[in-house]
Backbone of each chain as ProteinMPNN parsed JSONL, in Angstrom:
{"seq_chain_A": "XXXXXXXXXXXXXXXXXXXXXXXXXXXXXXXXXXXXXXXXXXXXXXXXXXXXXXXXXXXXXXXXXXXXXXX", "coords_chain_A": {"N_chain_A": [[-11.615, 17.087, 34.715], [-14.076, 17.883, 32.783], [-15.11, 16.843, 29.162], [-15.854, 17.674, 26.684], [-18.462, 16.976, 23.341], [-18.118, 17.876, 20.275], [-19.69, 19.048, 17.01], [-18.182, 18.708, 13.721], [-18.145, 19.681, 10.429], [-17.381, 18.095, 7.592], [-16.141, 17.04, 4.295], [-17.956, 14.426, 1.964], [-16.175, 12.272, 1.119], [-14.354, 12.739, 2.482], [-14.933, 11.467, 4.954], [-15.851, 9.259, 4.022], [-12.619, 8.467, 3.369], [-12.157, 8.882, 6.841], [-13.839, 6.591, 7.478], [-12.225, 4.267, 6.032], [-10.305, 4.93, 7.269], [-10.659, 4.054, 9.589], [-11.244, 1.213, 10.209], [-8.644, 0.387, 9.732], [-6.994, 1.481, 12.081], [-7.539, -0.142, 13.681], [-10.116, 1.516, 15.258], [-12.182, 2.785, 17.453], [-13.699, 5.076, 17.578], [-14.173, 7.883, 15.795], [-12.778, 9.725, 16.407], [-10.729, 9.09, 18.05], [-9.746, 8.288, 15.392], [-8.604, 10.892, 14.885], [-7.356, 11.415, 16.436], [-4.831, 9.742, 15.664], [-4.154, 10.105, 13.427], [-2.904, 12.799, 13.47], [-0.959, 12.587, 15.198], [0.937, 11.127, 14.108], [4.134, 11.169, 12.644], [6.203, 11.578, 9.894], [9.418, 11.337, 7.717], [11.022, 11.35, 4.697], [11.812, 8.04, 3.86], [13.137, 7.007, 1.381], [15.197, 5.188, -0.242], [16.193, 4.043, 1.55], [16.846, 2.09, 2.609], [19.17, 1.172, 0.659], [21.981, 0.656, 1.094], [24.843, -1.112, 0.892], [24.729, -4.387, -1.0], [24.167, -3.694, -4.595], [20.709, -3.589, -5.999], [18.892, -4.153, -8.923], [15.988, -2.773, -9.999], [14.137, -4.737, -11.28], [15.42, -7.671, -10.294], [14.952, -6.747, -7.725], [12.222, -7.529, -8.135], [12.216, -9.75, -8.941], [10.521, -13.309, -8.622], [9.113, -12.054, -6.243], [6.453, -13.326, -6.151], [4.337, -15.866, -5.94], [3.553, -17.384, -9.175], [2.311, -19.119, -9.47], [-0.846, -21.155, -9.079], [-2.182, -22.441, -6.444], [-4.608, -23.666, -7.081]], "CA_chain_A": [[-12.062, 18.054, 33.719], [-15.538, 17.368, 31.639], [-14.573, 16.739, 28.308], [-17.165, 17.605, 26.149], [-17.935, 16.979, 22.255], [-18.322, 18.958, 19.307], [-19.942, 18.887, 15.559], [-17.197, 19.32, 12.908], [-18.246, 19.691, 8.82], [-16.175, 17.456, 6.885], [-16.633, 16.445, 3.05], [-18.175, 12.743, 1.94], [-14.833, 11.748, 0.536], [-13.045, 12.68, 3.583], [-15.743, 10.937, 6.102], [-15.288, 7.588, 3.756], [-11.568, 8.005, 4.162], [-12.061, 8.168, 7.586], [-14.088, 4.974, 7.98], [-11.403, 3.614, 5.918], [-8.726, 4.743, 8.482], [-11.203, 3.595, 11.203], [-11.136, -0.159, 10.287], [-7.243, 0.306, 8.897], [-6.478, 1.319, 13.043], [-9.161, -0.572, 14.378], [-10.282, 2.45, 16.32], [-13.71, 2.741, 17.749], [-14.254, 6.421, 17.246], [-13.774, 9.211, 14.608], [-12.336, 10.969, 17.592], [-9.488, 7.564, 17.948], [-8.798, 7.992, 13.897], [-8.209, 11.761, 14.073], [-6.184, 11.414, 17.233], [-4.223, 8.99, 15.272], [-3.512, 10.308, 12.091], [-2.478, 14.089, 14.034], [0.458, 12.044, 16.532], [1.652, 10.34, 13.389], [4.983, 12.138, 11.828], [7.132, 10.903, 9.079], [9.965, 11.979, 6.877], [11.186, 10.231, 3.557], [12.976, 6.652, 3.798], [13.455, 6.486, -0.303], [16.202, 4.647, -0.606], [16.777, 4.172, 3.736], [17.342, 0.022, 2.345], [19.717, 0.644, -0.529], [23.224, 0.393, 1.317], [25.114, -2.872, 0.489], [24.603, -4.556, -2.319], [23.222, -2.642, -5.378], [20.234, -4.293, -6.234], [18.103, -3.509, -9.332], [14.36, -3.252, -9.629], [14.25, -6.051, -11.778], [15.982, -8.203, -9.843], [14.49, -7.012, -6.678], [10.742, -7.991, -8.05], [11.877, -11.561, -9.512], [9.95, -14.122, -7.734], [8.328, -11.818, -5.053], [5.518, -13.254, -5.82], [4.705, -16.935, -6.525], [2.996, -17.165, -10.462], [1.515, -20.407, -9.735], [-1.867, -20.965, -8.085], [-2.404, -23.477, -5.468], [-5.199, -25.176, -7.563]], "C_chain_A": [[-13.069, 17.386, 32.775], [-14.718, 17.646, 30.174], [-15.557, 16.437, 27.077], [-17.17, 17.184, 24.379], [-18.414, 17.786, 21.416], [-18.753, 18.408, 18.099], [-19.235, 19.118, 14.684], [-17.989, 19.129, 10.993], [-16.598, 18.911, 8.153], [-17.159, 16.884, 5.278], [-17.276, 15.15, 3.217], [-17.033, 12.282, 1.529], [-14.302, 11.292, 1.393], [-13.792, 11.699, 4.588], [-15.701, 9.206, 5.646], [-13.371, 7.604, 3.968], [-11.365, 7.613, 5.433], [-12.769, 7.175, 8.532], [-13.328, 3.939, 7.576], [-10.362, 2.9, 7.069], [-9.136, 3.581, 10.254], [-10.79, 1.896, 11.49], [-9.848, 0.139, 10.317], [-6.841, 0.22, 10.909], [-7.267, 0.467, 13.831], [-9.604, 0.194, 15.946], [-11.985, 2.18, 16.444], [-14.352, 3.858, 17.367], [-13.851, 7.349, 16.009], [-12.691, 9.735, 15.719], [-10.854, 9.915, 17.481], [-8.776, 8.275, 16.399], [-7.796, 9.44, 13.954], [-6.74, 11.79, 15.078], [-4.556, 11.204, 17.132], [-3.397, 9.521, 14.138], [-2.29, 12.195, 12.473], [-1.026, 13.34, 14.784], [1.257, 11.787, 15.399], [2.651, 11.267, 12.763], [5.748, 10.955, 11.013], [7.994, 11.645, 8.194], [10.598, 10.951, 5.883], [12.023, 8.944, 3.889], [12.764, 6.487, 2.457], [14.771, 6.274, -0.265], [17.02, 4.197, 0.817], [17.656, 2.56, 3.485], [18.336, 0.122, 1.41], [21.27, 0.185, -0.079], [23.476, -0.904, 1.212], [25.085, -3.652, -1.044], [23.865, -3.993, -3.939], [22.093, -3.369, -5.589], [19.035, -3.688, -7.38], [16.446, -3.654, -9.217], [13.519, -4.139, -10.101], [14.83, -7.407, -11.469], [15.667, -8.245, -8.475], [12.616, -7.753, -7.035], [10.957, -9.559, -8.281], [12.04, -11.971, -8.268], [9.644, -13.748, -6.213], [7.153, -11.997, -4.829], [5.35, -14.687, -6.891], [3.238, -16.937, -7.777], [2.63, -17.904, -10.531], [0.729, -20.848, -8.543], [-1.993, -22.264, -7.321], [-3.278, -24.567, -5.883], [-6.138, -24.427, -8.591]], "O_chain_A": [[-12.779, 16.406, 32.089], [-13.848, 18.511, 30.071], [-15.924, 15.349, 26.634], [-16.045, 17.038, 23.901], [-19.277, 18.547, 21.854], [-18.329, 17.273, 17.88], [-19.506, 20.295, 14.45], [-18.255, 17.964, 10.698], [-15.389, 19.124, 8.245], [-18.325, 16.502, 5.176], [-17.282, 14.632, 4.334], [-17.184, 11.135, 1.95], [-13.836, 10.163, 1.538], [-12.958, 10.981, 5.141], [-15.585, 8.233, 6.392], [-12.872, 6.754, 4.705], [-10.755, 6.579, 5.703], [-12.564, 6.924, 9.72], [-13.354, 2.861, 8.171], [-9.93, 1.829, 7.496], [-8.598, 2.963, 11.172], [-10.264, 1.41, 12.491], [-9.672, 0.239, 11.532], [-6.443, -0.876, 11.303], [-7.487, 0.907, 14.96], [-9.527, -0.191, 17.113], [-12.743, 1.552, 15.705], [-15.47, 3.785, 16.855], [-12.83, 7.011, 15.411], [-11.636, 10.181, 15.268], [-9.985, 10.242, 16.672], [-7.615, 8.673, 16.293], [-6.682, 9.484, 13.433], [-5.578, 12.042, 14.757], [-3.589, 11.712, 17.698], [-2.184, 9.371, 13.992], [-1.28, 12.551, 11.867], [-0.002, 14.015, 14.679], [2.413, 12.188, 15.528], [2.133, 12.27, 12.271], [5.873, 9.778, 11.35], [7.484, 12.682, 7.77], [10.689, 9.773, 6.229], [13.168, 9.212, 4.254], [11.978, 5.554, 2.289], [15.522, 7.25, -0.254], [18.235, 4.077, 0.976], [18.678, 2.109, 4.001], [18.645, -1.022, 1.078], [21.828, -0.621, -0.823], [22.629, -1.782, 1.372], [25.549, -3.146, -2.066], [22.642, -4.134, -3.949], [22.502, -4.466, -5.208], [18.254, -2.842, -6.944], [15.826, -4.454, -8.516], [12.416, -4.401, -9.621], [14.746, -8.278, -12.334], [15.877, -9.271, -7.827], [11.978, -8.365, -6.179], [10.161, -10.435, -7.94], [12.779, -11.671, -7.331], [9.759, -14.494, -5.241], [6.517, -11.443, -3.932], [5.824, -14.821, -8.019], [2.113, -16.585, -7.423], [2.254, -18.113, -11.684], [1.166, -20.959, -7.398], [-1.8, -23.248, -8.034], [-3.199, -25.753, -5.562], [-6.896, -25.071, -9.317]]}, "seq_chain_B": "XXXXXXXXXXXXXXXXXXXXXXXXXXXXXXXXXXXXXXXXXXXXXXXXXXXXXXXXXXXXXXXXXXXXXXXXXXXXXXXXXXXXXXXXXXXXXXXXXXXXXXXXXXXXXXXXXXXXXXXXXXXXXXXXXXX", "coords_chain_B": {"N_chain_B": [[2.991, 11.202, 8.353], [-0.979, 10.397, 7.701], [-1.767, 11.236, 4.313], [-4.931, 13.031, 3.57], [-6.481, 12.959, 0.382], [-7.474, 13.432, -2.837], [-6.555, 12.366, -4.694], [-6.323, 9.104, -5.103], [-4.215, 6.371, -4.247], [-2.796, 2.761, -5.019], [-0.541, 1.155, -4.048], [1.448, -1.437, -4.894], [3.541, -4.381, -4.162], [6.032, -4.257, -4.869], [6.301, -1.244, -5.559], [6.339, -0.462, -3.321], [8.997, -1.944, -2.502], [10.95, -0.396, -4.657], [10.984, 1.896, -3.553], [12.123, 1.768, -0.504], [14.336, 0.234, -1.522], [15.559, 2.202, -3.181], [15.527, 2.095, -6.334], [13.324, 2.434, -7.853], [13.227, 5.502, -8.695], [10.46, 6.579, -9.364], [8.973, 6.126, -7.537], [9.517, 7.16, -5.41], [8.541, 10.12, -5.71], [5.77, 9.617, -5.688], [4.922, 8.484, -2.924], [6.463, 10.247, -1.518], [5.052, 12.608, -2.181], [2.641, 15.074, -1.73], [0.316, 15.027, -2.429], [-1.032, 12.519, -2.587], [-2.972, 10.176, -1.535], [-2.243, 7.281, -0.04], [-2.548, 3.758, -0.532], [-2.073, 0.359, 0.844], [-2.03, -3.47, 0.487], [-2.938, -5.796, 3.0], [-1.942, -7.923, 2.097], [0.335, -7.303, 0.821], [2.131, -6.424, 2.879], [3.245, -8.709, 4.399], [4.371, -9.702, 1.925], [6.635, -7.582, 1.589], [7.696, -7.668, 3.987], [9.392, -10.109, 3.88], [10.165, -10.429, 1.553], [12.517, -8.248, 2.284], [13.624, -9.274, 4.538], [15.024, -11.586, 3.239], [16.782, -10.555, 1.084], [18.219, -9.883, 2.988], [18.601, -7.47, 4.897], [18.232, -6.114, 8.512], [16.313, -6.96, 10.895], [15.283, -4.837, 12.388], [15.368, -3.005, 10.334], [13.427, -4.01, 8.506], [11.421, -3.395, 10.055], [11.3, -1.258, 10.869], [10.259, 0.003, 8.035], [8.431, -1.385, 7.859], [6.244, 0.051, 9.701], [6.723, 2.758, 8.275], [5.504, 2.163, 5.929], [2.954, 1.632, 6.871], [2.375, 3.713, 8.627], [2.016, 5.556, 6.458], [0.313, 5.146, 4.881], [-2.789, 3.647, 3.817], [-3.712, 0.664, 5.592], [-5.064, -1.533, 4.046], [-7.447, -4.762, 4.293], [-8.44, -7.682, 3.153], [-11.813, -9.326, 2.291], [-14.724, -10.638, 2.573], [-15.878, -9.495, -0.176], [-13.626, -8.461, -1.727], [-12.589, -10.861, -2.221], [-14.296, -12.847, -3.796], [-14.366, -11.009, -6.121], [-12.047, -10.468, -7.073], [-12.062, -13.631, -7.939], [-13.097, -14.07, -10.205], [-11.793, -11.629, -11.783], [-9.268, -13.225, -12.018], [-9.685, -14.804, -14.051], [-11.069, -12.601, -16.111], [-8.577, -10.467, -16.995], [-6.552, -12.245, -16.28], [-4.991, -12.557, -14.427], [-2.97, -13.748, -10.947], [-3.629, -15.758, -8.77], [-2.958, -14.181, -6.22], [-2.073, -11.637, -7.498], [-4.884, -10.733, -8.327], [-5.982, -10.745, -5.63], [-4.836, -8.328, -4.88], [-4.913, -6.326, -6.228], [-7.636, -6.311, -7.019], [-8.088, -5.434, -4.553], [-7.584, -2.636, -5.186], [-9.448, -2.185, -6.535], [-12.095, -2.677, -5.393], [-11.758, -0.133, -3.21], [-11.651, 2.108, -4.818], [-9.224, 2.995, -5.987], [-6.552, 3.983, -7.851], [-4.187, 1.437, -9.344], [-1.224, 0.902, -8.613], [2.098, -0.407, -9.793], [4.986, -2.249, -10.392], [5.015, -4.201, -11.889], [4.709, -6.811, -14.716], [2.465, -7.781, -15.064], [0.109, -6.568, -15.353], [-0.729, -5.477, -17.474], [-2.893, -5.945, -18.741], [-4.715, -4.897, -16.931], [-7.391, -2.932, -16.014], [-7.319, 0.503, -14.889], [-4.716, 0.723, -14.024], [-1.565, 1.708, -13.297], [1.927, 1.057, -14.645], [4.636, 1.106, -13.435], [7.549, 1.142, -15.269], [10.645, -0.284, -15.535]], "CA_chain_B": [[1.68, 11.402, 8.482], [-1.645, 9.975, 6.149], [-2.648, 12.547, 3.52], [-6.236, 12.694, 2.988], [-6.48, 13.909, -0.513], [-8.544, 13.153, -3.633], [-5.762, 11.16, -5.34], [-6.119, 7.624, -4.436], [-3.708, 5.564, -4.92], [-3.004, 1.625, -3.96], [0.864, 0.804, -3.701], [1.762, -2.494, -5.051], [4.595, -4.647, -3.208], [7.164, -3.607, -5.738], [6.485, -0.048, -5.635], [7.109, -0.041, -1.719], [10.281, -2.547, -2.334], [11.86, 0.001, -5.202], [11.258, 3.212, -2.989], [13.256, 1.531, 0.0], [16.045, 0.512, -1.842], [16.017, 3.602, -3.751], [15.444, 1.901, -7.372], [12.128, 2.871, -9.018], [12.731, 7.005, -9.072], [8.907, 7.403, -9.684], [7.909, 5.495, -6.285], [9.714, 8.474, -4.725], [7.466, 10.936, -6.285], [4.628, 9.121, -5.547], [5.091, 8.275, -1.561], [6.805, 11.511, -0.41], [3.923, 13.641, -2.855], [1.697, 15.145, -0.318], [-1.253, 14.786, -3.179], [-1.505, 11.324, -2.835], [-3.882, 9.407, -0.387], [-1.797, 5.713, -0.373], [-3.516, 2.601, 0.359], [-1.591, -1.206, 0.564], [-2.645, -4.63, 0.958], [-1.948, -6.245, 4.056], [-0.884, -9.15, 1.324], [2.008, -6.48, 0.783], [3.531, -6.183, 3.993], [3.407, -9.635, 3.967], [5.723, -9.665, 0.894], [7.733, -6.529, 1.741], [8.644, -7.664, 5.464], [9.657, -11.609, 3.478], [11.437, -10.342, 0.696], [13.654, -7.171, 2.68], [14.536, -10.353, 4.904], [15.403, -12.551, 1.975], [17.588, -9.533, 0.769], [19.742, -9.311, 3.884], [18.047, -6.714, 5.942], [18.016, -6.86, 9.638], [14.823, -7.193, 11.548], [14.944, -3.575, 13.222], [15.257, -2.14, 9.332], [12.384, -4.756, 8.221], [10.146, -3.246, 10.885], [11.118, -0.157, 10.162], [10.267, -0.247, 6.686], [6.625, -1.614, 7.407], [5.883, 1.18, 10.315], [6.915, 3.374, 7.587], [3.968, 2.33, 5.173], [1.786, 1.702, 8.066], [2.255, 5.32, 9.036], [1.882, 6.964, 5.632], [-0.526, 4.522, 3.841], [-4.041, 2.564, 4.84], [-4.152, -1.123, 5.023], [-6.115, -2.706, 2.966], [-7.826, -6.178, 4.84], [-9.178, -9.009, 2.813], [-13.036, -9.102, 2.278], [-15.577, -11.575, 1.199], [-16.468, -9.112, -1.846], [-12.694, -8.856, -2.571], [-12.414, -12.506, -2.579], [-14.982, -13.217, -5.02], [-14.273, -10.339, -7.164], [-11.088, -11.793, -7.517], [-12.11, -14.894, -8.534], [-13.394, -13.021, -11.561], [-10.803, -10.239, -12.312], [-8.033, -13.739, -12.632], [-10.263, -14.903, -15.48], [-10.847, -11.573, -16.936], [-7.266, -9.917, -17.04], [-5.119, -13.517, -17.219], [-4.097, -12.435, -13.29], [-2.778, -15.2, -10.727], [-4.545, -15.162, -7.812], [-1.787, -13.043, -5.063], [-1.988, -10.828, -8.312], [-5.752, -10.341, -7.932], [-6.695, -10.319, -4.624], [-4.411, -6.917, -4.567], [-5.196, -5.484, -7.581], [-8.919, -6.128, -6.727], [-8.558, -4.987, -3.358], [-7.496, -1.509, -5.222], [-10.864, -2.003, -7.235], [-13.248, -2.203, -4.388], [-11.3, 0.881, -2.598], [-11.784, 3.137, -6.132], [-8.149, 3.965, -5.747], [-5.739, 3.456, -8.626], [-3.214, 0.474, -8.571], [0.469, 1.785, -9.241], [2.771, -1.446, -9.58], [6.084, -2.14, -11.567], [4.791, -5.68, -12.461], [4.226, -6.713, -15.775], [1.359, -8.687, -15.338], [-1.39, -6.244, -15.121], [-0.987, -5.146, -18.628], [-4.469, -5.622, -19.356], [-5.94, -4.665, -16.065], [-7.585, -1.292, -16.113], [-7.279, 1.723, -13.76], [-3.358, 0.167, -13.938], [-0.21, 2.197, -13.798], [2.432, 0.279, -14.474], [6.172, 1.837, -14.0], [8.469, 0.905, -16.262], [11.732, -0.522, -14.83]], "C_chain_B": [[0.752, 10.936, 6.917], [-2.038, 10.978, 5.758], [-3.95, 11.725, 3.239], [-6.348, 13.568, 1.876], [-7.425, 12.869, -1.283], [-7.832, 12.251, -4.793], [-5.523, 10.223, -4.715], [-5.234, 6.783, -5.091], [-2.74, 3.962, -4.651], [-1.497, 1.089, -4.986], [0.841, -0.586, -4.071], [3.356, -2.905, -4.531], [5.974, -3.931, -3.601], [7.353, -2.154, -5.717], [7.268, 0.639, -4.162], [8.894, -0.344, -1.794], [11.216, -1.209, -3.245], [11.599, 1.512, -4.322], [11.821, 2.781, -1.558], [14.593, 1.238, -0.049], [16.572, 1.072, -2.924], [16.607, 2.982, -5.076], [15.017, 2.004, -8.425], [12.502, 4.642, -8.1], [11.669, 7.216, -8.355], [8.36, 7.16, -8.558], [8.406, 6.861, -5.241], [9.008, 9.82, -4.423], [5.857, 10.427, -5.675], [4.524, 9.14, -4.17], [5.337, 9.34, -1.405], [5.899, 12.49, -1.369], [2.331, 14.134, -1.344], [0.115, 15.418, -1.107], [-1.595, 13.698, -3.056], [-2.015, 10.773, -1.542], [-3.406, 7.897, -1.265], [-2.897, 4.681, 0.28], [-2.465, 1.459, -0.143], [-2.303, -2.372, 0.832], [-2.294, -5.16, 1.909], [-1.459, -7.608, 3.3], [0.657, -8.525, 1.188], [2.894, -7.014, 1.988], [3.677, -7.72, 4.506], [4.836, -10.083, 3.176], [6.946, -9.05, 1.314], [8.439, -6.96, 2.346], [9.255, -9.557, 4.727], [10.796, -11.095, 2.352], [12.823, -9.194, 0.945], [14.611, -8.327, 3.728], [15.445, -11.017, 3.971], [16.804, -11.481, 1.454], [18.771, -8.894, 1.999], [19.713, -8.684, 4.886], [17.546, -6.715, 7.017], [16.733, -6.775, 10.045], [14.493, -5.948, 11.745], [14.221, -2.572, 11.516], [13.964, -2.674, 8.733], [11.296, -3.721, 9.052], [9.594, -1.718, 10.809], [10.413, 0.484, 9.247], [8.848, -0.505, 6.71], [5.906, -0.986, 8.523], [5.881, 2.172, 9.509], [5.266, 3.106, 6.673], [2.903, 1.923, 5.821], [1.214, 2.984, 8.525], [2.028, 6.047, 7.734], [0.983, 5.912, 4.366], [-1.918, 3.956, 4.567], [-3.927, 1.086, 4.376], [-5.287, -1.825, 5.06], [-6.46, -4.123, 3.267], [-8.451, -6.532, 3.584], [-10.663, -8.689, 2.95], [-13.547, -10.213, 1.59], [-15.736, -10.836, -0.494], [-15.273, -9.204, -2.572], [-11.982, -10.057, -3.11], [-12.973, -13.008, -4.017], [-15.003, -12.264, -6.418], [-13.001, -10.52, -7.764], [-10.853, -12.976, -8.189], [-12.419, -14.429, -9.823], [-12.719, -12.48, -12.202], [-9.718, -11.802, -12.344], [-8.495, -13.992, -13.976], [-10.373, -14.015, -16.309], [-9.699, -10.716, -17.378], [-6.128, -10.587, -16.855], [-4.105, -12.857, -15.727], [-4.038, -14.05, -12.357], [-3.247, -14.562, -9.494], [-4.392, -14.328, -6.512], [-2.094, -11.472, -5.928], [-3.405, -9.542, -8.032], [-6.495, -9.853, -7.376], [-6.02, -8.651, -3.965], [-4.559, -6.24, -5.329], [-7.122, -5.256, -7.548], [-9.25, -5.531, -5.168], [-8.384, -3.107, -3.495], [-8.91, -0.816, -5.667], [-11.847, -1.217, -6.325], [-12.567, -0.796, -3.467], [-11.961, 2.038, -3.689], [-10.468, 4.029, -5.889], [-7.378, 3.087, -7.126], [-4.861, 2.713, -8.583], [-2.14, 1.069, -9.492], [0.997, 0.003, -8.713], [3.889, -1.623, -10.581], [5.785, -3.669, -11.668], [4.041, -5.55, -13.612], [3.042, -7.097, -15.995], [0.417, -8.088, -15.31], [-1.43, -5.63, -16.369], [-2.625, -4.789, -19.23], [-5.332, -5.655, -18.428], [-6.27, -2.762, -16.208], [-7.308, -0.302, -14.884], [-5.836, 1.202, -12.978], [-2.337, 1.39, -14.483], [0.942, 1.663, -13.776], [3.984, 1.169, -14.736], [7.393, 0.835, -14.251], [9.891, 0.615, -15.402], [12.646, -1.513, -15.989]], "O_chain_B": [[1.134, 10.967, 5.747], [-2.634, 11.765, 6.493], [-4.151, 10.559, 2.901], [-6.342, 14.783, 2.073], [-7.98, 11.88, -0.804], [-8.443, 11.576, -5.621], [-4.674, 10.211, -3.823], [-5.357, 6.459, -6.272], [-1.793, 4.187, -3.898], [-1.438, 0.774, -6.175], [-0.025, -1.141, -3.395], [4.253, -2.064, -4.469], [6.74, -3.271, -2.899], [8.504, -1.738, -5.848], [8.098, 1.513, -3.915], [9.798, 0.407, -1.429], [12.241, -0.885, -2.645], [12.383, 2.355, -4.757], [12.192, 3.87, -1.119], [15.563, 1.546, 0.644], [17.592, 0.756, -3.537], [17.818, 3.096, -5.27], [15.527, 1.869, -9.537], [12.024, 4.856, -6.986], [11.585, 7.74, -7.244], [7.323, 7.764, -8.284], [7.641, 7.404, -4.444], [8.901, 10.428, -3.358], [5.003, 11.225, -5.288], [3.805, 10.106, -3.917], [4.321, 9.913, -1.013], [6.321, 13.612, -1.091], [1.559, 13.606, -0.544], [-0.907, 15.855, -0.579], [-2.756, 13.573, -3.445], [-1.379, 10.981, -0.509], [-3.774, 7.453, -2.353], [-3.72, 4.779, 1.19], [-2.014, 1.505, -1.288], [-3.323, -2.216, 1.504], [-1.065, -5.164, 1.976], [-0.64, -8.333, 3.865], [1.748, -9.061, 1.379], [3.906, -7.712, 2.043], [4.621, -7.738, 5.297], [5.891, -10.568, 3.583], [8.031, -9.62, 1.425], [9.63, -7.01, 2.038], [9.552, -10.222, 5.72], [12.0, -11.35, 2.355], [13.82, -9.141, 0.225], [15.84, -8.35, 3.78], [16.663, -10.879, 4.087], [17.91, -12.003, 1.59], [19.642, -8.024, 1.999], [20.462, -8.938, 5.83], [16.415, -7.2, 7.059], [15.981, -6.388, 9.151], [13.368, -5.664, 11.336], [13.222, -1.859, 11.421], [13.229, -1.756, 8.368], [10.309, -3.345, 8.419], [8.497, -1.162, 10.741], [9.898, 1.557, 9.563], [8.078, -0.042, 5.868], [4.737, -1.374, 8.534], [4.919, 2.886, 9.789], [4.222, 3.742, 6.812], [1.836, 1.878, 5.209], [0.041, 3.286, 8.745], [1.825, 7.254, 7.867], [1.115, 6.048, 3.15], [-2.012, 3.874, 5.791], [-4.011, 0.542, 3.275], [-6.075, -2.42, 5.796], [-5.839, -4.917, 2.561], [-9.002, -5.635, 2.947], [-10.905, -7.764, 3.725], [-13.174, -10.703, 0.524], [-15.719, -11.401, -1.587], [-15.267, -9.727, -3.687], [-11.165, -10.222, -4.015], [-12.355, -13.412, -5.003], [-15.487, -12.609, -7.496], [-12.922, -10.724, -8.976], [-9.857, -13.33, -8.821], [-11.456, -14.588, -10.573], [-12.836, -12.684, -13.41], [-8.854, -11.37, -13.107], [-7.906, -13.541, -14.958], [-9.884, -14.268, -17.41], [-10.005, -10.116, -18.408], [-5.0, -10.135, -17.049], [-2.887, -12.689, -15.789], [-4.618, -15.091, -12.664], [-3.294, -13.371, -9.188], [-5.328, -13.875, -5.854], [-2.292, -10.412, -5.333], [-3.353, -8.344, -7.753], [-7.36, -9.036, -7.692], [-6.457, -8.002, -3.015], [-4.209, -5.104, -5.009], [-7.725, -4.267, -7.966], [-10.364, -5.252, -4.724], [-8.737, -2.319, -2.618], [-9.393, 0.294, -5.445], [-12.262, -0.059, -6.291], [-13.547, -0.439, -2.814], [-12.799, 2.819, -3.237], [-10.436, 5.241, -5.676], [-7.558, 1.895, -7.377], [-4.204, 3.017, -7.587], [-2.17, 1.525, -10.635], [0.568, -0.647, -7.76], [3.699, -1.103, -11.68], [6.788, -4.327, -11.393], [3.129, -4.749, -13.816], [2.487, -6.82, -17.058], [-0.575, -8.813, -15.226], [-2.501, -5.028, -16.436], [-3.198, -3.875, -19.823], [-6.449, -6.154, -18.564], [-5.555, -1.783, -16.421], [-7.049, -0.862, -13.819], [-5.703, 1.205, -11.755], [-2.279, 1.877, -15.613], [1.328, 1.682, -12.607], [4.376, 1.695, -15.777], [7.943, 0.01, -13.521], [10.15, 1.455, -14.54], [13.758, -1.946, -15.689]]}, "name": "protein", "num_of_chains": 2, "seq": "XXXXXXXXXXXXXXXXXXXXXXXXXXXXXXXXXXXXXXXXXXXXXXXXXXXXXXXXXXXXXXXXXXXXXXXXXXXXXXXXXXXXXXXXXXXXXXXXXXXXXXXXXXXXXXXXXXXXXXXXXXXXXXXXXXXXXXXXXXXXXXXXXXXXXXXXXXXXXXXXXXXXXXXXXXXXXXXXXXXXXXXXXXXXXXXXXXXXXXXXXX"}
């Protein structure tokens, strides 16, 4: 089956998002990103990690991130 | 799925870590909002997938966890310009340089940085939630 292509109108906003997305999947085409972002489903994980120990959010940020520079 | 919308807005490690283990509220709001166009650093998932280990969490939930903001955010690579604009933005806003290169990688995007760290106090186009 020939598989032909088409012209679509899209904003400038949306056309830099998707050169964003383009590098982000490292797709080759517009056609790749939209493919990509259409397959993709998700539903909330807020809070999917909290079972077990309680842990607050002050306590989960200390020292996730080291405060002293290499040089 | 990624929203493409007109609210940009660039996820700091903490914001991902308190909306998995369901601590920061507001990161809730923010992630499952279908106004917001997310963006992360790949310095994040970095962090995220190091410190959900560190915290106990098995590998499958780790991987989980960074398919999750893979699938509903864009990652954000490294750049010469964000390098050197970096080097800049630690001197100007008293950031350390992990601090920077993600907080400047929200810069060059023109997306807002959301983070529950104190340290960006005096960076601009900074939301900082309160914890």
């Amino acid at each position: 089956m020939f598989v032909g292509t088409t012209t679509i109108q899209i904003k400038g906003p949306t056309k830099d998002l998707l050169n964003e997305l383009k590098k982000s999947f490292n797709s080759k085409t517009y056609d790749e990103v939209i493919k990509t972002l259409v397959s993709k489903k998700t539903k909330s994980m807020y809070g999917s990690l909290s079972k077990g120990k309680n842990i607050s959010a002050a306590e989960m940020i200390k020292g996730l991130r080291d405060k002293s520079d290499r040089m | 799925m990624i929203r493409v919308t007109e609210c940009r807005l660039f996820l700091d490690s903490s914001v991902w870590l308190g909306y998995f283990l369901g601590n920061i509220a507001e990161a809730k709001e923010i992630v499952d909002s279908e106004e917001n166009t997310l963006f992360t650093s790949i310095i994040s998932i970095h962090e995220i997938s190091k410190r959900l280990k560190k915290l106990g969490k098995t590998e499958k939930e780790t991987r989980g966890a960074i398919k999750f903001i893979e699938d509903n955010s864009i990652i954000v690579n490294l750049n010469r310009n964000i390098a050197l604009a970096a080097a800049e933005n630690c001197e100007k806003y008293g950031l350390h340089t992990i601090d920077s290169l993600i907080y400047t990688s929200a810069l060059e995007i023109k997306a807002e940085f959301v983070t529950a760290g104190k340290d960006f106090s005096e960076a601009p186009k900074t939301k900082i939630i309160k914890i």
